[in-house]
C-alpha positions as CSV (number, residue, x, y, z in Angstrom):
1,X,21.5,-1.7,13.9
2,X,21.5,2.1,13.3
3,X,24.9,1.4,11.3
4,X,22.8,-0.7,9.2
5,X,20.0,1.6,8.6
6,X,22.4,4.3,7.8
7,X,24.3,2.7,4.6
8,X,20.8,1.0,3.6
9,X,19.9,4.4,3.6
10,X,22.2,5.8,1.7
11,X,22.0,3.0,-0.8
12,X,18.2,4.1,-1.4
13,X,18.5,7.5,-1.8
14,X,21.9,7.3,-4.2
15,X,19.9,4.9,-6.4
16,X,16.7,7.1,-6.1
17,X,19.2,9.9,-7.6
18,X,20.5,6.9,-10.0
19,X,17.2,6.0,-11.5
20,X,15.4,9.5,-11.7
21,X,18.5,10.6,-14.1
22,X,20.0,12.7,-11.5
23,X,22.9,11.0,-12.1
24,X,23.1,9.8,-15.8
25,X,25.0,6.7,-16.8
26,X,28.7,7.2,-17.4
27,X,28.9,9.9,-14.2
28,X,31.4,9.6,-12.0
29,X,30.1,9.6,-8.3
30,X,31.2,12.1,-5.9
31,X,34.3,9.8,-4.1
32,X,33.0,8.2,-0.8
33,X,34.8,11.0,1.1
34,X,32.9,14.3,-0.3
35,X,29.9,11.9,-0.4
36,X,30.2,11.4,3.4
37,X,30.8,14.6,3.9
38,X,27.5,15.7,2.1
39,X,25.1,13.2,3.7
40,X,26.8,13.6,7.2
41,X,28.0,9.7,7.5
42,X,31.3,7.8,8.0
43,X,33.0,6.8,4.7
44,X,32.7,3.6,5.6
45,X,29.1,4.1,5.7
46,X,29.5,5.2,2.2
47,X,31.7,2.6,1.1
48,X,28.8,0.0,2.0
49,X,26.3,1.8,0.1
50,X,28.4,2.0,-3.0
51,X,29.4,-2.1,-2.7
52,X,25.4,-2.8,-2.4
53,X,24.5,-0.3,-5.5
54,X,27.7,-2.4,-7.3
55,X,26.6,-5.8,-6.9
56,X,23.2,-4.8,-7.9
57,X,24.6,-3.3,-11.3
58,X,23.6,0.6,-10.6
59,X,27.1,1.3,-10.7
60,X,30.6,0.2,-11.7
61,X,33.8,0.5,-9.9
62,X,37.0,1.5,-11.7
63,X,40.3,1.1,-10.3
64,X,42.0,4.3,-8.6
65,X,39.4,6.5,-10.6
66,X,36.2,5.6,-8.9
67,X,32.5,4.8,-9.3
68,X,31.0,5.4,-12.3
69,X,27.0,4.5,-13.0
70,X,26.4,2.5,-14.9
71,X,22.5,1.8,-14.7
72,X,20.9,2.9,-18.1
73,X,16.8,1.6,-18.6
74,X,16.7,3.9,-21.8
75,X,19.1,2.3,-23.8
76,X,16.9,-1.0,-24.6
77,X,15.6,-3.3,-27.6
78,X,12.2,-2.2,-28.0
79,X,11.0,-4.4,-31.5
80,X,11.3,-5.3,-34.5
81,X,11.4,-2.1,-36.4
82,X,13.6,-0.8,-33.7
83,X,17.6,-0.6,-33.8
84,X,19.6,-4.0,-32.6
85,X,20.9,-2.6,-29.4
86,X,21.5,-5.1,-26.4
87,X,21.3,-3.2,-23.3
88,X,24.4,-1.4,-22.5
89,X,24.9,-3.3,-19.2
90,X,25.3,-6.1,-21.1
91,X,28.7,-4.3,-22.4
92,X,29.9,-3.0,-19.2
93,X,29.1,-6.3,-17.6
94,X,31.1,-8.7,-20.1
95,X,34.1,-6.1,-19.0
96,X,33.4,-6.6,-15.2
97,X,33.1,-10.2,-15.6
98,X,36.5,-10.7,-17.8
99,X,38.5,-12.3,-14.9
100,X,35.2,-14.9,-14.5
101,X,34.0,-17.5,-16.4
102,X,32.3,-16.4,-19.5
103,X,28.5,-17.2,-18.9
104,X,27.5,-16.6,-22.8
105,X,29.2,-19.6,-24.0
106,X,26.8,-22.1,-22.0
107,X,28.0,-25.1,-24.9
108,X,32.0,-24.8,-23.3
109,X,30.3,-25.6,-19.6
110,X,30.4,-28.8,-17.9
111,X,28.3,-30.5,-15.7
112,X,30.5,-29.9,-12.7
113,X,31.1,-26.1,-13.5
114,X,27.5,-25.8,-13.5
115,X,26.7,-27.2,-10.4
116,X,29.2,-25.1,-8.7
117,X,28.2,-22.0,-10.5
118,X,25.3,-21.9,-9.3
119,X,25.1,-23.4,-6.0
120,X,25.4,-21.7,-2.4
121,X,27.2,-23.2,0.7
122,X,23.9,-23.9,2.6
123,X,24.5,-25.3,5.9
124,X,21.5,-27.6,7.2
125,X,18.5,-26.2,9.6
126,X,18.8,-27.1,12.8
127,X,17.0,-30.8,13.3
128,X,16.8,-29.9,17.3
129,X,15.1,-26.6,16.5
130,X,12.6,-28.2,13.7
131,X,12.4,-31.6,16.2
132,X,11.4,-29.0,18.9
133,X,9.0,-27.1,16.9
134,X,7.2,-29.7,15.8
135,X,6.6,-31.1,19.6
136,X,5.6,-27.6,20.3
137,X,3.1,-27.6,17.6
138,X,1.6,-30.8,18.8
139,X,1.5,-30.3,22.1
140,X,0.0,-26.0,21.2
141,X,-2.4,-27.4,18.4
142,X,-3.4,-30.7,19.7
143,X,-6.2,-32.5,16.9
144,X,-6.4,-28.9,14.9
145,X,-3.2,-30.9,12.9
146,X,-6.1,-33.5,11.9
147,X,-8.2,-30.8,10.0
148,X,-7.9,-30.2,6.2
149,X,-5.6,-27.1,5.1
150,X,-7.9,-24.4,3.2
151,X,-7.5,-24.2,-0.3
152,X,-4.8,-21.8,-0.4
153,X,-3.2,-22.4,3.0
154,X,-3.8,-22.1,6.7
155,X,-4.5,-18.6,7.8
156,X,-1.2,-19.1,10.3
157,X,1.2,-19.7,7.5
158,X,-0.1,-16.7,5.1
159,X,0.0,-14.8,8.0
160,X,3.6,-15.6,8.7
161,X,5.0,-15.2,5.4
162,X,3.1,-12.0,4.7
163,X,4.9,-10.9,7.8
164,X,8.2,-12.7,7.0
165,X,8.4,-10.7,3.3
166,X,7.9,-7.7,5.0
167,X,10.5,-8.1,7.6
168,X,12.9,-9.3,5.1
169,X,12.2,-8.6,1.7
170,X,10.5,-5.5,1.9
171,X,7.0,-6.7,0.1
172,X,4.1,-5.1,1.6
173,X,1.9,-7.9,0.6
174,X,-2.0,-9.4,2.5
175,X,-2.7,-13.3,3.4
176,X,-5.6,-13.0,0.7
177,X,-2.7,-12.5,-2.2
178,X,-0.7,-16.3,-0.4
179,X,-1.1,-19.6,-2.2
180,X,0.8,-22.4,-0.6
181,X,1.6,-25.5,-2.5
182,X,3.6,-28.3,-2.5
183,X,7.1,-27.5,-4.0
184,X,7.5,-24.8,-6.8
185,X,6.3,-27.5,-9.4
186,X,2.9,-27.6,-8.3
187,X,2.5,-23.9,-8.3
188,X,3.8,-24.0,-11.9
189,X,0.9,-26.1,-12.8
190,X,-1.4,-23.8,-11.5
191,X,-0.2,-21.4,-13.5
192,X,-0.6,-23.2,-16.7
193,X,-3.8,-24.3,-15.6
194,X,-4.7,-19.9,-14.9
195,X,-3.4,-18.7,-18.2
196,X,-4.1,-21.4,-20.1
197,X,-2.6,-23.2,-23.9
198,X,-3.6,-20.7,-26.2
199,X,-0.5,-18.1,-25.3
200,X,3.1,-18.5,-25.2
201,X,5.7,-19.1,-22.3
202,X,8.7,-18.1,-22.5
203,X,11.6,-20.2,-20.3
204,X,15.4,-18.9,-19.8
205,X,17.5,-21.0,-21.7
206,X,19.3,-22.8,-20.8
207,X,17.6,-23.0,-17.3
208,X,16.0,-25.3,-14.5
209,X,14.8,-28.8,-16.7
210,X,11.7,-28.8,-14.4
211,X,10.6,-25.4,-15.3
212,X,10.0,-26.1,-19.2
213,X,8.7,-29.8,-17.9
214,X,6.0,-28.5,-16.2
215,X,4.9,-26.5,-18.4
216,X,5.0,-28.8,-21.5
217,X,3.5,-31.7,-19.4
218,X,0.3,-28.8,-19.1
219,X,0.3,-28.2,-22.6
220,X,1.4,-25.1,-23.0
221,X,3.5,-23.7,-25.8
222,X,7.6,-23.1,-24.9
223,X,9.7,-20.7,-26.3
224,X,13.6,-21.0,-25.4
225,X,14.8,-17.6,-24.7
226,X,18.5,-17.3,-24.9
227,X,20.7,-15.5,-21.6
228,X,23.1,-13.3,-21.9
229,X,25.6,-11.1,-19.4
230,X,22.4,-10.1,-17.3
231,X,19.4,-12.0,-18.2
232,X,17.7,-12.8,-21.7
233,X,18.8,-11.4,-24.4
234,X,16.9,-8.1,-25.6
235,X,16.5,-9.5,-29.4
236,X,15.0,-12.7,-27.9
237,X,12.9,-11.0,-25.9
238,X,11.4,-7.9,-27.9
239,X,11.3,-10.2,-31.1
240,X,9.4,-13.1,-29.1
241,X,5.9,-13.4,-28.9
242,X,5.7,-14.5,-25.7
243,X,2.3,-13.9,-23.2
244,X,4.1,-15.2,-20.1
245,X,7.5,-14.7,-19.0
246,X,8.9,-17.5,-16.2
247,X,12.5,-16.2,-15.0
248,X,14.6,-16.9,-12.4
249,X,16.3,-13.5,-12.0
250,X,18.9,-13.8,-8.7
251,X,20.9,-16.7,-10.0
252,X,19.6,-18.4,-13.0
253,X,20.5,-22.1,-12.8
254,X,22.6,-23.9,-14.4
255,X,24.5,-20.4,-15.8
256,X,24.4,-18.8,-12.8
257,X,23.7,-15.7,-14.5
258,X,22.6,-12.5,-12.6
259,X,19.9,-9.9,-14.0
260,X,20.9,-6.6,-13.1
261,X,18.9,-3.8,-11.6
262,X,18.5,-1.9,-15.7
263,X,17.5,-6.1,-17.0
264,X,14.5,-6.2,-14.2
265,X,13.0,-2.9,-15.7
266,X,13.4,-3.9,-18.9
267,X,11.6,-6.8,-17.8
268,X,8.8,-5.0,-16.9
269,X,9.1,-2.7,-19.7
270,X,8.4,-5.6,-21.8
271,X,5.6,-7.0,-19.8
272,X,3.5,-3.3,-20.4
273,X,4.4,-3.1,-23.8
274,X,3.1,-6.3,-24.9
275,X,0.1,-7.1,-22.4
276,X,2.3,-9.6,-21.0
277,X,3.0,-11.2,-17.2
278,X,6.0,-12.5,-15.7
279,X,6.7,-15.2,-13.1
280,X,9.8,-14.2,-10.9
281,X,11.0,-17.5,-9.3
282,X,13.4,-16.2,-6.9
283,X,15.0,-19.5,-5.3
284,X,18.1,-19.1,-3.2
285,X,17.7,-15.5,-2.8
286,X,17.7,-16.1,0.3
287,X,21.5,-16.7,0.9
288,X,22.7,-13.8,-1.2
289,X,26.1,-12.8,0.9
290,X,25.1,-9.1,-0.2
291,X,24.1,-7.0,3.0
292,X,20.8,-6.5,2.2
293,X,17.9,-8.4,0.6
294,X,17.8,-8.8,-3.0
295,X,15.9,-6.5,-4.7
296,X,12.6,-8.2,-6.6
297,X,10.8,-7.4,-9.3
298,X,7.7,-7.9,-7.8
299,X,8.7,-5.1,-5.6
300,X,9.0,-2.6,-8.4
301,X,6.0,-3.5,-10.5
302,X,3.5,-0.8,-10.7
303,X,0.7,-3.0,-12.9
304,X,0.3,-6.2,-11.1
305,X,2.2,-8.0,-13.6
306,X,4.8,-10.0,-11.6
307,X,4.1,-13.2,-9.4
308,X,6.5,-14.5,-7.0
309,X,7.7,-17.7,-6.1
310,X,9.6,-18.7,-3.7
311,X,9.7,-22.3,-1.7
312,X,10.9,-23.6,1.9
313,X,12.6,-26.4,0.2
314,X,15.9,-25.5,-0.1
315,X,15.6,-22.6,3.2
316,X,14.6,-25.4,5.4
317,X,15.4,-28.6,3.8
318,X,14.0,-31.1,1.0
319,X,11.9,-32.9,3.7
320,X,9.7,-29.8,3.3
321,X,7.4,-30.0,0.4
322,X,6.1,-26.1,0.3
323,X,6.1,-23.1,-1.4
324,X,4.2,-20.0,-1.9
325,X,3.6,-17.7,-4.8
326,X,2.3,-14.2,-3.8
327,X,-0.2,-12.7,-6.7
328,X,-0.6,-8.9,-7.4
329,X,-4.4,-8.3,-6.2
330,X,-6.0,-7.9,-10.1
331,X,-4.9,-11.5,-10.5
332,X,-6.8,-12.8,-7.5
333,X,-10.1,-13.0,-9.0
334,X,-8.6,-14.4,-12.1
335,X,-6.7,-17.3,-10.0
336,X,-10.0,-17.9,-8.1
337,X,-11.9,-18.7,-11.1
338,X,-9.7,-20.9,-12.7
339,X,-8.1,-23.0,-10.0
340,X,-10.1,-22.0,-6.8
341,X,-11.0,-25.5,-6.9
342,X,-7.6,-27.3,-6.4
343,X,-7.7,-28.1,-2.3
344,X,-3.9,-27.1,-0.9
345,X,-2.0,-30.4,-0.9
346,X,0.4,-29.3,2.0
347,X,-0.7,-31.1,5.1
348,X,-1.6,-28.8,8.2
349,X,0.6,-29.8,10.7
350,X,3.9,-29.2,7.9
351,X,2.4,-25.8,7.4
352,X,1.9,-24.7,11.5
353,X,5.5,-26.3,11.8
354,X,7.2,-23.7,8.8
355,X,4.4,-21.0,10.3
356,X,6.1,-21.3,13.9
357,X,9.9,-21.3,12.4
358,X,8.7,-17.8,10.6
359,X,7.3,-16.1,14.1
360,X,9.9,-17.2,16.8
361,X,12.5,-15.7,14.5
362,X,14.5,-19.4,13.8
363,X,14.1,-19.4,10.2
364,X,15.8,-15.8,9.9
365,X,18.7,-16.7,12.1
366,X,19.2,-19.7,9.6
367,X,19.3,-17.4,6.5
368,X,21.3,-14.9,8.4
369,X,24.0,-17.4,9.6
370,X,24.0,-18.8,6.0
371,X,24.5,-15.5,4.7
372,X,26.9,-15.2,6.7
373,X,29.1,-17.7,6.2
374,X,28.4,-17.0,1.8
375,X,29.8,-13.7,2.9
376,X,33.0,-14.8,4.8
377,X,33.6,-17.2,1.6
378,X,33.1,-14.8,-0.8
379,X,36.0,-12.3,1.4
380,X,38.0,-15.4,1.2
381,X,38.0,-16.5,-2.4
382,X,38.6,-12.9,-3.5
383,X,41.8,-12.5,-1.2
């Protein structure tokens, strides 16, 4: 475990250095020996730190010559009357993904490539350990199971997931900020129902069919906005006159595509700029084969702009029908007067079942063994 901390450590502080311009894009880093040498770790150590600040687009490696950063929020597309520049991790990026298929050119992908692109190897939860949960709910419960959920969720399933994001993700987060629904859809709708039809949303495109169906079936107004390398596009973005942003930032489906740790700031960039908010869907995060979480970009928003969804329907299986989005506290009131009358249509027994997974630790040996196994994959496709 201390192994761990030690390269997660390391990883924070080099992209700390990274971000406050300490080191500039285009430096080289120090090579993992002096590096070592200075922070008093194995190289190894260092080597890990340097993979997780790669994958997450803070810097680039270059064969026999090093790591070079390559995280650069400055250089971004801030309007109209600005200059046409596309971030310049778009650039790098289309060089590092040369040997992959090209994600731009979403007309030249099939079906089948999609599907694969952007699906994970998720082996099935454990139908003894749910089977067993559930009788231990029963039998701990008894006729509580009978009574009708609160409006935004049982108090034993916010509590768990508040505590679950924390463990795992890092979000320090209350139960009050928690609303459970039935499947990501549903919490869609209540979003649409929130801000309303007079603004515009703006969908990845192309993305999830569901996403711009629930929104259209509410009414509201749909603007397309084209991917790139590492998310939207800057021009679509900055030119757009979008209100709300919906993205799905780890692994945008069907493209696959990736937003890198300069695209989430410039995300929120965007969203102070133009008054704007931004839903971070963040399916299948989860079973990234990184070492650490994913970073979010709820996590690094300062203004209560960002809410995050995430759902137990593909964690735990489709026979699940929850999810949760987690608001930033300045949208509670806001929520509560717009939709505080919808009653929570997840049945209490399902929610003490998922609650009970979260506390005896079952759920996060799933994920971990899945990550796992994403990991050994990955080693083994790139042999």
């Amino acid at each position: 475990m201390e192994k761990v901390k030690r390269y997660l450590k390391v990883y924070e502080q080099v992209r700390e250095d990274i971000i406050n311009g300490r080191y500039t894009v285009g430096t080289k880093l120090p090579s993992k020996r002096v590096m070592a040498e200075a922070m008093g770790v194995s190289v190894i150590t260092i080597e890990h730190a340097y993979e997780l600040l790669a994958e997450e687009g803070y810097i680039s490696p270059r064969e026999k010559s090093g790591y070079f950063v390559s995280f650069d929020d400055k250089e971004i597309y801030t309007g109209v009357n600005s200059k046409s520049v596309i971030h310049a991790e778009n650039r790098k990026n289309s060089a590092v993904r040369a040997d992959k298929k090209p994600v731009g050119s979403f007309s030249k992908v099939n079906a089948t490539d999609e599907i694969k692109s952007s699906s994970l190897s998720v082996p099935k939860f454990s139908y003894s350990i749910y089977a067993k949960t559930v009788r231990r709910v029963l039998s701990e419960y008894d006729s509580y199971i009978m009574n009708k959920s609160p409006k935004n969720g049982t108090e034993e399933l916010r509590n768990a997931i508040t505590g679950y994001l924390g463990r795992s993700r890092r979000l320090v987060v209350s139960p009050d900020q928690i609303i459970v629904g039935a499947g990501a859809e549903y919490l869609y709708g209540l979003i649409v129902q929130t801000f309303g039809r007079d603004i515009v949303y703006g969908v990845e495109s192309p993305s999830y069919q569901k996403i711009a169906k629930v929104y259209t079936a509410g009414g509201a107004d749909i603007h397309m906005l084209k991917l790139g390398n590492d998310g939207i596009e800057s021009e679509e973005l900055w030119n757009s006159n979008v209100k709300l942003l919906h993205i799905t930032p780890y692994r945008s489906f069907p493209s696959g595509v990736t937003a890198s740790a300069a695209k989430k700031r410039e995300y929120l960039k965007w969203s102070r700029k133009n008054d704007a908010y931004i839903v971070e869907d963040d399916f299948e995060s989860e079973f990234t084969p990184s070492r650490k979480p994913e970073e979010t970009i709820f996590s690094l928003d300062e203004e209560g702009r960002v809410m995050y969804v995430n759902t137990f329907t593909r964690t735990i299986g489709s026979y699940v029908r929850a999810a949760y989005m987690v608001l930033p506290t300045n949208l509670l009131s806001f929520f509560e007067e717009k939709t505080g009358f919808y009653e929570c249509p997840v049945p209490t027994l399902d929610q003490l079942v998922i609650a009970s997974l979260l506390n005896s630790g079952d759920f996060e040996r799933h994920i971990n063994k899945v990550r796992r196994n994403n990991r050994k994959k990955e080693i083994e496709n790139n042999s």
